[in-house]
N, C-alpha and C positions, 0 to 999 in steps of 0.2 A: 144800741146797747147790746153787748152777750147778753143770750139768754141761755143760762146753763140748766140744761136739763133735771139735773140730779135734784133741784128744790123741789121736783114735781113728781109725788111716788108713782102715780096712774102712767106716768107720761115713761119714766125711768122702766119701769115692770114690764110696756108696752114694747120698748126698743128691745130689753135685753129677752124678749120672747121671739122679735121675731131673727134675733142673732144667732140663737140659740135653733129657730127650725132653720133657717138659713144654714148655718155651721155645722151642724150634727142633722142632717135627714137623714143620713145615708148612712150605713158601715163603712167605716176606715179601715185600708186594709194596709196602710203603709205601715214596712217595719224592716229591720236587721233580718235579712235571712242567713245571712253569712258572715262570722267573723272567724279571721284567721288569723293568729298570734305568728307573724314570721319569725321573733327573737325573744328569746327571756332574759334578762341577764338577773341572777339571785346569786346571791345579793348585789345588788348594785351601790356602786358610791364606794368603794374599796371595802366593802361590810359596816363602813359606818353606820353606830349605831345611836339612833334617835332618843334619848329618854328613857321612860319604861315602854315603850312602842316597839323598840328595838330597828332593827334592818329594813330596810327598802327591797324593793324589786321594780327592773323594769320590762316590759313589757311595748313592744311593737308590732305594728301589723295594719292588718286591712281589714274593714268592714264594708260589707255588700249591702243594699238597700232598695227595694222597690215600694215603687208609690203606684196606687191607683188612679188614674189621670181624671176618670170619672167622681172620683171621692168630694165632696161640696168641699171639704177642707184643703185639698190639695186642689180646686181649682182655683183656686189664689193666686197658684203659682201662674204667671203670662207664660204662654205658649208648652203648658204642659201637654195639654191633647195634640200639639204639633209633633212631641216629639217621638223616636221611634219606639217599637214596643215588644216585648219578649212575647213569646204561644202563651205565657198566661194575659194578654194584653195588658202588663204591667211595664213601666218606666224605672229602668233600671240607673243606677249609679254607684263609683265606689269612690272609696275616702279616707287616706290612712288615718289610722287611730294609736293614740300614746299614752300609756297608765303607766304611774308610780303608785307602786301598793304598800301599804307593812306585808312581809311577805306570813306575819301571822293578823290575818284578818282580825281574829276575836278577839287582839288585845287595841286595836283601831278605835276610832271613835264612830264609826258606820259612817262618816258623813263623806257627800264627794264633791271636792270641788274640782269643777271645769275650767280650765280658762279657755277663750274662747281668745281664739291665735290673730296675732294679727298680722295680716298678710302671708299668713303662713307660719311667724314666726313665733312664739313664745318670751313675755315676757315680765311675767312673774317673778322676775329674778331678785329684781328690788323688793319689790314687797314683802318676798321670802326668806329676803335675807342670805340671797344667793347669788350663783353668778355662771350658772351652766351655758347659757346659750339654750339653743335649738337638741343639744342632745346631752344633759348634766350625766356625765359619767363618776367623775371622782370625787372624792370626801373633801377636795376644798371648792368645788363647784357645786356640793351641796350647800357648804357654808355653816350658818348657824342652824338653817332650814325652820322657821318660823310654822311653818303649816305641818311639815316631819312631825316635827317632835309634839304637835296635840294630837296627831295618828288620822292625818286627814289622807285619803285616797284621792291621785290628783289627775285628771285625766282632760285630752285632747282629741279634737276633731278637726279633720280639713272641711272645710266649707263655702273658702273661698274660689272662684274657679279661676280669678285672674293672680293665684299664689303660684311664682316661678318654682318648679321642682327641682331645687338646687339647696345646698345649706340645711337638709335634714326639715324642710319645709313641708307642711303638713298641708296635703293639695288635695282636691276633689276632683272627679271625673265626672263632667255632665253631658248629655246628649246634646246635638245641635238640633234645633228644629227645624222642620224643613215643610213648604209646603204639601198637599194632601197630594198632588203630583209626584212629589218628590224634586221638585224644585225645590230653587236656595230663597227664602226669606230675603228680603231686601227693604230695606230703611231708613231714615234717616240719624244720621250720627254726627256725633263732634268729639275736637280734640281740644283743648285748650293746654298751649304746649311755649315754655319757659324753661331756658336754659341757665346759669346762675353759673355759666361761663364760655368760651368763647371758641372751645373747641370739639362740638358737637355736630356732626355731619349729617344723621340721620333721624329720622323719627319715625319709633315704629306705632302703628296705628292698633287699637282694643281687635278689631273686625277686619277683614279683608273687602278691599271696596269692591263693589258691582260690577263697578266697568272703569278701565285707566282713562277715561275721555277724561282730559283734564277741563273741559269747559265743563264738567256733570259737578265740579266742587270747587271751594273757594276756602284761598286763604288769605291770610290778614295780617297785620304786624303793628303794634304800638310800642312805644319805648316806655311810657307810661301806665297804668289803668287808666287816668283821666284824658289819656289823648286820646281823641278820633283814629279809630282805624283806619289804615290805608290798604287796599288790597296789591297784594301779591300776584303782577303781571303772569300767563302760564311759560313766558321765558324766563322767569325768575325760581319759579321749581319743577319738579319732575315727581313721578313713580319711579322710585327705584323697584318694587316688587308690589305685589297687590295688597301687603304693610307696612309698605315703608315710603315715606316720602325724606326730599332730600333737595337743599337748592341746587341752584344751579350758574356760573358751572358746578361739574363733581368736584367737591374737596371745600365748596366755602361754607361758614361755617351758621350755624345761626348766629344771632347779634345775642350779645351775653346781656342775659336780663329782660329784652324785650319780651313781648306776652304775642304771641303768631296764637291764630283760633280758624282753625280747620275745619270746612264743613265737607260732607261728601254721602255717597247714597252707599252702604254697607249690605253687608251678605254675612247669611250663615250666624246668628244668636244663638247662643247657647241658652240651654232653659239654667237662668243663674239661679234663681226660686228657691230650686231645690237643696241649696246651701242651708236653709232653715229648716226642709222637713227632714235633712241629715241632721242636724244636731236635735233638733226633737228625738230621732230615730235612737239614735244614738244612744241619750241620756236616758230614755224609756227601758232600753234593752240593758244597759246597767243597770238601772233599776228595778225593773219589775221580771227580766228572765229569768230562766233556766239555763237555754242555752237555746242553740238557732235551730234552725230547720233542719241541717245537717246533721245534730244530737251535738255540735263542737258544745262545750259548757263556758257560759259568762264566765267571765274570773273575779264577778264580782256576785255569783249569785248568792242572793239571800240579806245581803252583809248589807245594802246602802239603805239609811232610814231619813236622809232627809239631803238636799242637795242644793248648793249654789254655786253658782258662775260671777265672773273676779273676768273684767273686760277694758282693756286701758286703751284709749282713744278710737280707732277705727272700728273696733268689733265693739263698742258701749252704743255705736249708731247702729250699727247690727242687733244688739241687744234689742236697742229702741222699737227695732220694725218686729224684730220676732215675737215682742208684746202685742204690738200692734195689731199685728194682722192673724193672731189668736194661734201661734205654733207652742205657745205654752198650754196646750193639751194636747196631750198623744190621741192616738186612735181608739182608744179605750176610754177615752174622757178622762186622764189621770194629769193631775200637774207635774209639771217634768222638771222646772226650778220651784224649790221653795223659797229662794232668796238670791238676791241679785244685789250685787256691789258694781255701779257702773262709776269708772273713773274717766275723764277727758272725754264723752261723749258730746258735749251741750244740747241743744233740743231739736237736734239733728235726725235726720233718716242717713240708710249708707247708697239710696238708691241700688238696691242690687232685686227687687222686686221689678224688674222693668224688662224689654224688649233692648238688646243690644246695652245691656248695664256694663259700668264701668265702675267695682266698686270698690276700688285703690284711689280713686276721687275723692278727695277733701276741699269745701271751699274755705276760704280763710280770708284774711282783706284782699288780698291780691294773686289769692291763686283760685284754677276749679270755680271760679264764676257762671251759672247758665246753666247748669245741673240740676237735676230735678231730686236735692239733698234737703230743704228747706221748704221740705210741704204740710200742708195742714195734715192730719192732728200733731201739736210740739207736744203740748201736759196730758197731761192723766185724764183728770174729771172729762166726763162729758159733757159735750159744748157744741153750740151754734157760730162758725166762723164767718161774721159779715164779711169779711172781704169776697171768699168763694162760694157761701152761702151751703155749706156742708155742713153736715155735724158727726163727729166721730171724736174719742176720745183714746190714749192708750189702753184705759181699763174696762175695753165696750166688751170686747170678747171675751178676754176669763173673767169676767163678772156672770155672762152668759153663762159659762159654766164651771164657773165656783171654782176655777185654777189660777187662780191671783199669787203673785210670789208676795212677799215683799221686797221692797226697793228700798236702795239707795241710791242716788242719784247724786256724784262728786264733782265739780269742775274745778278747774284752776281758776283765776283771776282771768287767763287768754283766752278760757269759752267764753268768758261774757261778752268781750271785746272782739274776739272773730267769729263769733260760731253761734251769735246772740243767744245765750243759754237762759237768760231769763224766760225765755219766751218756755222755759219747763214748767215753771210755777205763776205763770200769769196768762192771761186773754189775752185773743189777740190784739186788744187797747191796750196791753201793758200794765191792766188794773192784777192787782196781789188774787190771787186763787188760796181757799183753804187746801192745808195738806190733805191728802187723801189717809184715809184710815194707813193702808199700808206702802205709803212712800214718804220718804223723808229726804232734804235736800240738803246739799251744804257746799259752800264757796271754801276752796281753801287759798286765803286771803294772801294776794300779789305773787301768786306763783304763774310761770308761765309755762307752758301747754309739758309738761315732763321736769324735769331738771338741766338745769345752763351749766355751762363752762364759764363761771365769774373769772375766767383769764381771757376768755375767747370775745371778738365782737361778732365774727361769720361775715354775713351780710349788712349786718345794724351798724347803726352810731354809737350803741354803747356795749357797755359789756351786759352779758346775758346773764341772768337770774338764778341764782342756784339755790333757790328756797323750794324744798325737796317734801313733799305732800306723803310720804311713804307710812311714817307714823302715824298719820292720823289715818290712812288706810288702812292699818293693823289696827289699829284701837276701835275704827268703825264697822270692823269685819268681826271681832268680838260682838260688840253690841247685837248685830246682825244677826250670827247665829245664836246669842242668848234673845231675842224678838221672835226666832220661827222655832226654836226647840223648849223654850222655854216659858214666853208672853213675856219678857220683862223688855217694857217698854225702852226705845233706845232714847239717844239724849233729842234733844227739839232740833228742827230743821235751824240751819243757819247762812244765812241769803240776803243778800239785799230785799229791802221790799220799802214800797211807796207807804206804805200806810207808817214806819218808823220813819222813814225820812232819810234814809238810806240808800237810797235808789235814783241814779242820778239819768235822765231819759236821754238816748238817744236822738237826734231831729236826723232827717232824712236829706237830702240835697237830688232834687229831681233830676232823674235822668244818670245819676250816678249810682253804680254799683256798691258803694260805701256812706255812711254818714257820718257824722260829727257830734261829737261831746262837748260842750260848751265850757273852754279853761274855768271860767267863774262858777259856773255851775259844780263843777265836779271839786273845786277848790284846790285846782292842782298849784301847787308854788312855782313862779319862773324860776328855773334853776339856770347856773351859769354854764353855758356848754350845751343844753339840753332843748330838743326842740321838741315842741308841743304840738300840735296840730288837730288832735281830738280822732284822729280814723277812728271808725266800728264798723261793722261787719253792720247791714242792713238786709232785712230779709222782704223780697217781695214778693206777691202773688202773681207766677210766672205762668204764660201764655204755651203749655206743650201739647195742646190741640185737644180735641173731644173724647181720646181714648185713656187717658191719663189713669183715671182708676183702673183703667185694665191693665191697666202695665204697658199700655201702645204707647210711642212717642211718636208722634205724627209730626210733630214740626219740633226743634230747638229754637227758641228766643235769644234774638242777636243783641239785646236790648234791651236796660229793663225801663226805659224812657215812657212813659204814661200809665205806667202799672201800679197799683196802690200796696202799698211798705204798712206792714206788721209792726208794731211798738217795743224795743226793748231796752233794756238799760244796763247799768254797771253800777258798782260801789262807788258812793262817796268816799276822799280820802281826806285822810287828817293834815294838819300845816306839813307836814313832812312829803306827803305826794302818798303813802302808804294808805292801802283800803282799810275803813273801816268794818265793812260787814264781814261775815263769816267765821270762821276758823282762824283766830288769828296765832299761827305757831311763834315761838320764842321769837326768829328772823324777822318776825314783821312787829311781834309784841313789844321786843327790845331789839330795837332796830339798829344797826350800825349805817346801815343804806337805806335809798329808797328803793324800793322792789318794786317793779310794774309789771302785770302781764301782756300791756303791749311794746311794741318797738317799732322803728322805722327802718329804713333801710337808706345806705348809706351812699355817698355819689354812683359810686363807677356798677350800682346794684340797681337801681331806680329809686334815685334818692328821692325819699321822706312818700315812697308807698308803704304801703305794711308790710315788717317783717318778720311773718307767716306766725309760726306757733313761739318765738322767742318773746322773751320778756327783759328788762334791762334792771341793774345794779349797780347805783350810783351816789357813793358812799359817801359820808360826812366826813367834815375836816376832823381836823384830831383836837385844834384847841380852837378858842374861839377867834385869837391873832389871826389864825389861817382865813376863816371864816369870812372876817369881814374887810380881811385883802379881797378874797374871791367872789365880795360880794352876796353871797351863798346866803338866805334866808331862812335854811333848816339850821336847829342847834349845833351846834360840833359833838364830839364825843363828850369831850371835856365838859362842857357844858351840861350834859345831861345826866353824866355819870360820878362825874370829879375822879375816880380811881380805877383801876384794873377789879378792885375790890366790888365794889360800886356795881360793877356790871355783870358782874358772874351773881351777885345779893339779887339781882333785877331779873338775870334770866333764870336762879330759880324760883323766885315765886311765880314768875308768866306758869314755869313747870310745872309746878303744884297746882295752880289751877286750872290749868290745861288737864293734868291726871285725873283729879275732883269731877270735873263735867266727862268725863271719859273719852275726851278727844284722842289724848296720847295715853299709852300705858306707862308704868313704872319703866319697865327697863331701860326704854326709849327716852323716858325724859330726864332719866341720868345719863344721859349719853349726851344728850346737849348742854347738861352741867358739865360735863366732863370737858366738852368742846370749848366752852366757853372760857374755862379755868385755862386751859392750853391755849386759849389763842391771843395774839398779839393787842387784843384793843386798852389802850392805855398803859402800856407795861413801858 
């Protein structure tokens, strides 16, 4: 059985004291000593003006940062004390930084939100109600500007170290560690590497390898996930440079689709770590400076009184670890978020805590397999995990010292199915977990990992999904900041779970990377055209040798064949194939299609593996004549609606009660009255 700590106050008080001498013995001396504004541009956005907030400014530049390697907090970081050190024997790094301000602070609302970039890039544009890119200059790539116009200051951090500095990419600069010689570090590394077409020559490698002896590494190739690897003869590839590998002869190409998995002994890790005590640094020195060491002045001093971070898919597994591993306290013991909106995360790490991290890696059914993305602790509460026999929770350390944000925690329907997102809100058995005081969960019901192209199939069978999660990410970001400025409690978590009967479990298939949903179980209807197979994302207790908590990878698992699999699940869905649990928006509440957040993939791609973060759109006939020519066992329009009339009646009340529980706001769900009045169904 879990035994989860928190029932036991002696046992809880016990942990979080000795977290607490553990994490704070020492003075912290990391912090911003340097920030230098290289560009103002005031007003920005062509002087468009926000409301009564008025004009924007924006602002670019670099921030400077040193960590004390000795600091208990910063030795978290794997191979911080490796790395090199300035005459104050401090560990230096820099990181551009990017604010949008009211260029009058005092009419602002103090509050600041971060987004924390992904891959570099910025993507807030959706949710904003904009459409800038990497650097929104003009008043129509400002747009409606949703976060402007309530006077919120928006600011960015590089963090990432494998973010290309190209596109106005917000990139960090970290030191490589190097032996206490001065030697290169050397270690083991993998590449799990798929082309999605047929005329790719090269592969560059995260690390530079040790040595070009090609018998020192080994590559592989299946056209499948489920096939047996075969290895890659050394007359079959080569080093083109010491990052780059390449078949051979020169010019052929990789096989389009197949999964090639590279192992080989690597050099020169960068300390990645330190992407987390940069955005710590970062948000601390917005918030609580003056100005740096230099006398340069914050350009936010005085003004920010409460702050949160807004993270959509790869930086929300960032988010996840920077909980985790206790960077939601500065060096002064201050909380640095007060609230957290993670969107496409699921109960994922970003592995960038590690020796030789790779943290552009995502596993999904069929991609980034063997990663060390999918490690205990996934939830919150603290807990005893039988499989590895550890116990750690997200909220061990700012509970230690009373810097807890609160959370939201959002996925699509495709976290559940690649990225086993249940495993946020349950044990590792898969039994329902109470929410925590300050986390709240929610499934936004048959969406898939972003928004589809419903004209496009990509790589799948069918058409991709375009049931668009953006509203209810505004209507939950309200809530949010009325929960930490306010106390008004936000709406209940909304999730699948076992104890309703909603939650339909995943079985595991030994020896396989993926498991299975069972058609009857899940209540999915044979559709005509449509093939079924049940893939999910399974998560197992992986074999990366004795250093693992230190961030060492001594060995990568070629296999996850005899290793014991973590319990998680997915929504039950109704006679339509459509989930029940969750956030169910107008698209799914008054359905014209079936929405899934999974897909397959299609022959000439690696037919009926998973296809990755898409989800499928697979619409109903129009009368019921259609219907049962095609055999089709969901209703038709017709049938469900009788009019054009009918169904704009149906999607506004989904509206009205969707605004009533505070999922979506007003403006928003007259937008999909409006949508729905304008579109084709039954006209």
């Amino acid at each position: 059985m879990i035994r989860i700590l928190l029932s036991s106050y002696m046992r809880t008080r016990l942990l979080f004291s000795l977290i607490l001498l553990i994490g704070f013995s020492y003075p912290t001396l990391a912090r911003i000593i340097r920030i230098e504004i290289t560009s103002v541009q005031s007003p920005t956005f062509e002087g468009k003006i926000f409301g009564r907030i008025g004009a924007y400014e924006k602002l670019r530049g670099k921030a400077y940062g040193e960590l004390d390697p000795n600091s208990s907090q910063n030795l978290l970081i794997p191979d911080i004390q490796l790395a090199p050190r300035n005459a104050k024997g401090m560990v230096e790094y820099a990181m551009d930084i990017y604010i949008l301000k009211p260029i009058n602070l005092a009419i602002g609302n103090h509050k600041l939100f971060l987004e924390i970039n992904n891959r570099g890039g910025k993507l807030f544009g959706g949710f904003n109600k904009s459409n800038g890119g990497n650097d929104p200059t003009t008043a129509a790539q400002a747009g409606e500007g949703f976060l402007m116009n309530m006077g919120y200051t928006l600011a960015w951090n590089g963090w990432d170290c494998s973010a290309a500095p190209s596109n106005n990419n917000l990139t960090i600069t970290v030191p490589i560690a190097r032996n206490a010689d001065g030697s290169s570090i050397t270690g083991p590394s993998y590449e799990y590497i798929s082309f999605d077409n047929a005329t790719s020559l090269t592969y560059s490698l995260a690390y530079p390898t040790a040595t070009m002896d090609q018998s020192k590494a080994t590559l592989t190739v299946r056209d499948r996930l489920g096939d047996t690897p075969s290895r890659v003869s050394s007359e079959g590839w080569e080093y083109a440079s010491d990052k780059t590998i390449r078949l051979i002869p020169a010019g052929t190409p990789f096989r389009q689709s197949a999964i090639y998995e590279f192992t080989y002994t690597a050099k020169d890790p960068v300390v990645a770590g330190i992407g987390f005590a940069a955005t710590r640094d970062f948000v601390s020195f917005l918030r609580y400076a003056k100005a740096d060491d230099f006398g340069n002045a914050n350009p936010l001093a005085g003004d920010i009184r409460y702050t949160f971070s807004y993270s959509l898919s790869q930086p929300a597994r960032y988010v996840n670890d920077f909980q985790t591993l206790g960077f939601n306290t500065d060096e002064q013991n201050r909380r640095v978020l007060d609230g957290i909106e993670n969107w496409l995360g699921g109960a994922s790490s970003i592995a960038l805590n590690y020796r030789f991290s790779q943290p552009s890696r995502t596993e999904r059914n069929r991609q980034n397999h063997l990663y060390p993305e999918g490690v205990f602790p996934f939830a919150y509460p603290i807990m005893t995990d039988p499989l590895s026999g550890k116990t750690a929770g997200r909220l061990a350390r700012c509970t230690a010292s009373n810097t807890c944000p609160k959370v939201f925690e959002i996925n699509s329907s495709n976290e559940y199915w690649v990225k086993a997102a249940s495993l946020l809100h349950t044990d590792s058995r898969g039994n329902d977990l109470p929410d925590p005081d300050n986390v709240r969960f929610y499934l936004i019901s048959g969406a898939q990992h972003g928004t589809g192209n419903e004209t496009s199939r990509g790589t799948c069978q069918q058409f991709q999904n375009s049931t668009n999660g953006e509203s209810a990410l505004r209507a939950l970001f309200i809530a949010l900041d009325d929960w930490v400025t306010k106390g008004i409690a936000p709406p209940a978590s909304k999730v699948p779970r076992k104890s309703d009967g909603t939650a339909v479990i995943a079985l595991p298939q030994p020896g396989s990377q993926t498991g299975v949903v069972p058609q009857a179980a899940l209540g999915w209807p044979t559709i005509p055209g449509v093939t079924y197979t049940g893939l999910i994302t399974t998560r197992y207790l992986l074999n990366f040798g004795p250093s693992l908590d230190q961030g060492i990878l001594t060995t990568f698992p070629t296999s996850v064949a005899n290793r014991p699999s973590y319990v998680n699940f997915v929504s039950k869905v109704d006679k339509d194939g459509n989930e029940i649990a969750g956030i169910r928006l107008p698209p799914v509440a008054v359905p014209i299609a079936t929405t899934t957040g999974w897909a397959l993939r299609r022959a000439e791609y690696g037919e009926n593996d998973g296809c990755e973060g898409a989800g499928q759109n697979i619409p109903f006939k129009a009368t019921k004549a259609e219907r049962l020519l095609a055999n089709d066992p969901r209703l038709s329009l017709q049938e469900r609606y009788q009019t054009h009339e009918g169904y704009v009646d149906a999607v506004r009340k989904s509206v009205h009660m969707l605004i009533d529980q505070r999922f979506i706001l007003d403006e928003d769900g007259q937008q999909y009255i409006k949508a729905a009045q304008a579109s084709s169904v039954l006209r």
